[in-house]
Structure formats: structure tokens, C-alpha cells
C-alpha positions in Angstrom: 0.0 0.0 0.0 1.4 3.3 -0.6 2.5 5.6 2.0 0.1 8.2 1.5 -2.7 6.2 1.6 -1.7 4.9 4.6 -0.7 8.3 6.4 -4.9 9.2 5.1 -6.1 6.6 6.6 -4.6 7.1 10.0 -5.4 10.7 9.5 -9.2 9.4 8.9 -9.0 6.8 11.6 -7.7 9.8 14.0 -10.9 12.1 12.5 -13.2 9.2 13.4 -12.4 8.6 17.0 -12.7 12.3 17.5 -15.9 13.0 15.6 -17.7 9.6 17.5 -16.1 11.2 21.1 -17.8 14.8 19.7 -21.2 13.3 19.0 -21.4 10.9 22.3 -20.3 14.0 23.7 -23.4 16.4 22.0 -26.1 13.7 22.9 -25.6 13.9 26.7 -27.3 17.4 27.3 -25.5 19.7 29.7 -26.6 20.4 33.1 -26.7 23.9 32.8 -29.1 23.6 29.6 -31.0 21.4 31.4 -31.4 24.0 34.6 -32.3 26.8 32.1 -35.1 24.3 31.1 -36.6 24.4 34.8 -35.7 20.6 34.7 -33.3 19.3 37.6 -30.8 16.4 36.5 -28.6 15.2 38.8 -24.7 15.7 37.5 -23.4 12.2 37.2 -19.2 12.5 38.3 -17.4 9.5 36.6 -14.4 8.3 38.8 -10.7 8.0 37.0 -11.3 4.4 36.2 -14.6 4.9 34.3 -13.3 8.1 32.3 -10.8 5.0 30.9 -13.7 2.6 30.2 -15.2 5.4 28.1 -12.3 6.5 26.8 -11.1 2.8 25.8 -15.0 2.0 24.3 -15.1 4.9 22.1 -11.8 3.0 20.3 -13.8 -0.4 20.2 -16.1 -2.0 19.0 -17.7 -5.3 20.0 -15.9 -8.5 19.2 -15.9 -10.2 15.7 -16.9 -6.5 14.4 -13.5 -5.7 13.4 -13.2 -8.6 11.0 -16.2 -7.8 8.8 -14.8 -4.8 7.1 -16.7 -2.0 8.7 -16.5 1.5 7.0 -15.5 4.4 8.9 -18.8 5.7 9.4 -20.2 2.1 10.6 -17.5 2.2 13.1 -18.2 5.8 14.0 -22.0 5.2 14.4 -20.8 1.7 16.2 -18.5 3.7 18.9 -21.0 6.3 19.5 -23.6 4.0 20.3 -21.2 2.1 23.2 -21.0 5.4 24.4 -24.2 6.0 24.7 -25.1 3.1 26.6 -21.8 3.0 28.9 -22.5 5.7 30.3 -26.2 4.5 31.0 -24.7 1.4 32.0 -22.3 2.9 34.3 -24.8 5.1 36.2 -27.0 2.1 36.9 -23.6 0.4 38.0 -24.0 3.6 41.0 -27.7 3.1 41.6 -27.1 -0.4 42.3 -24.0 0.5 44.4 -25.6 2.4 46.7 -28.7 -0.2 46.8 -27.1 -2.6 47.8 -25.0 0.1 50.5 -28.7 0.8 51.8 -29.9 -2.8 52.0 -26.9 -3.7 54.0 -27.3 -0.8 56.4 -31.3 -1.8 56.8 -30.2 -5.6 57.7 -28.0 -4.5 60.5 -30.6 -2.3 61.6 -32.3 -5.5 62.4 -29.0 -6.8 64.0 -28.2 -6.2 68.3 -24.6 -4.1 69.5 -23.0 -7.5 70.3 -24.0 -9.2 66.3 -22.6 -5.7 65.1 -19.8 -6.3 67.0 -19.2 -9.8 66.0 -19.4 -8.6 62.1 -17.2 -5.7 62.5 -14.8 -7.9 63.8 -14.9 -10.5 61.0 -14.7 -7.6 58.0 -11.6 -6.0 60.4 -10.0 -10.0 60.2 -11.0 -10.3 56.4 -8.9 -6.7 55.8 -6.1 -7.9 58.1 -5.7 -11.5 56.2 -6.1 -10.0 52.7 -5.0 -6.7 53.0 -7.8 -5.8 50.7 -10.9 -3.4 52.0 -14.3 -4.3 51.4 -16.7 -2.2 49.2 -19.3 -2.5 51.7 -20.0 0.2 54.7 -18.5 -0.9 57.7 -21.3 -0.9 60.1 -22.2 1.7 62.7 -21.3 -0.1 66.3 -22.6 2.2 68.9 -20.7 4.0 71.6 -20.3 1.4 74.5 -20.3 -1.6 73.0 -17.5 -3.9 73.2 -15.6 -5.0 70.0 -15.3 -9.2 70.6 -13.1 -11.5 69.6 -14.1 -14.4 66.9 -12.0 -16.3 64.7 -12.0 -14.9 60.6 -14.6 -18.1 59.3 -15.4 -16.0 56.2 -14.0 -17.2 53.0 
């Protein structure tokens, strides 16, 4: 292939990533548009890791697609719609998050200052044997109670 084909296709290539991040970018209206509206949206704050799952989608596409000879405007209209539902998919990712945060925080509602105790314990043994800190809340032991000692039997 000659070298100037090759340096306008890169030079396309570079053009498609950019326009697909523009137009992902375009369809997600901005929250002050949206307060001039008299509608309140909620802004959605991404976290480093998922700026670099969108970052890395809107350079993919799904598997097998990159063998069927896309053109660059079926790959633009491909990467814009990952976009569109990563982002969807990664807000639900923090509604479910913070389900799951309140469920855990209803069940030791039901739970006495000694059981709290006894599971504070065994999350401070899990983080001491693996070094690794759960996702979960640790739980709210009240002022008073005694912390007891129990053997780590979680797995």
C-alpha cells in the first residue's frame, strides 16, 4: 500500500475517533441547559477508572466486528452508540451501588450491638488476612459496645 494512503487513513481513523467522542459527547445534554429548562438532572461524576472505560470504548467495537470490514462511518456510528449506553450502564452500575449500601445498612438495623460487633470484627480480620478493604459500609457499632473477639470463618 502506498505511504500516502496509509498516512490518510490514519489521518481518517484519527478524524473518526474524535468526531464519535464529539457526537457521544453532544447527545448527553448539559446540566446547565437542562437548569435553564426548569428541569433538575442530577450531575453524574465519573471516577478516574470509568473516564478510561469510556475513553477505551469509544476506540472499540464489540468483538468479531472488526473482522467484517466495517466503514469508517459504521464504526463511528458503532463507537457512538457504546457510548451511549456506557454511560447508561455505568450510572445504573452507582444506583445499584448504593442499593445494595442501603440494604446492608437496613439488615444490621435488624442486628443487636454484640452481632454488630461480632461482624465488625470479621470484616476487620477479612482486611487484616487479605489486606484488601471491602466495598461494603462498615457498620455503625454504637458508643459502649465492646468490640469481641471471633475467629475470621469467612472465605
Amino acid at each position: 500500500m502506498d505511504l500516502t494512503v496509509l498516512i490518510r487513513l490514519r489521518f481518517l481513523a484519527g478524524m473518526v475517533s474524535g468526531l464519535t467522542l464529539m457526537v457521544a459527547m453532544a447527545a448527553v445534554p448539559h446540566h446547565q441547559q437542562q437548569q435553564d429548562q426548569g428541569v433538575v438532572v442530577p450531575k453524574v461524576e465519573f471516577t478516574a477508572t470509568e473516564l478510561v472505560k469510556l475513553e477505551a470504548a469509544s476506540k472499540r467495537v464489540p468483538p468479531y466486528f472488526g473482522q467484517v470490514a466495517l466503514t469508517p462511518e459504521q464504526r463511528a456510528q458503532i463507537q457512538a452508540i457504546q457510548m451511549k449506553y456506557l454511560r447508561e450502564i455505568l450510572k445504573r452500575e452507582k444506583e445499584i451501588e448504593a442499593l445494595k449500601e442501603k440494604s446492608l445498612q437496613e439488615c444490621e438495623g435488624v442486628l443487636v450491638d454484640f452481632q454488630l460487633g461480632l461482624i465488625k470484627n470479621l470484616r476487620d480480620a477479612k482486611v487484616r488476612r487479605t489486606g484488601n478493604v471491602p466495598k461494603e459500609p462498615t457498620p455503625s457499632v454504637p458508643k459502649g459496645s465492646s468490640d469481641v473477639s471471633v475467629e475470621d470463618t469467612d472465605g
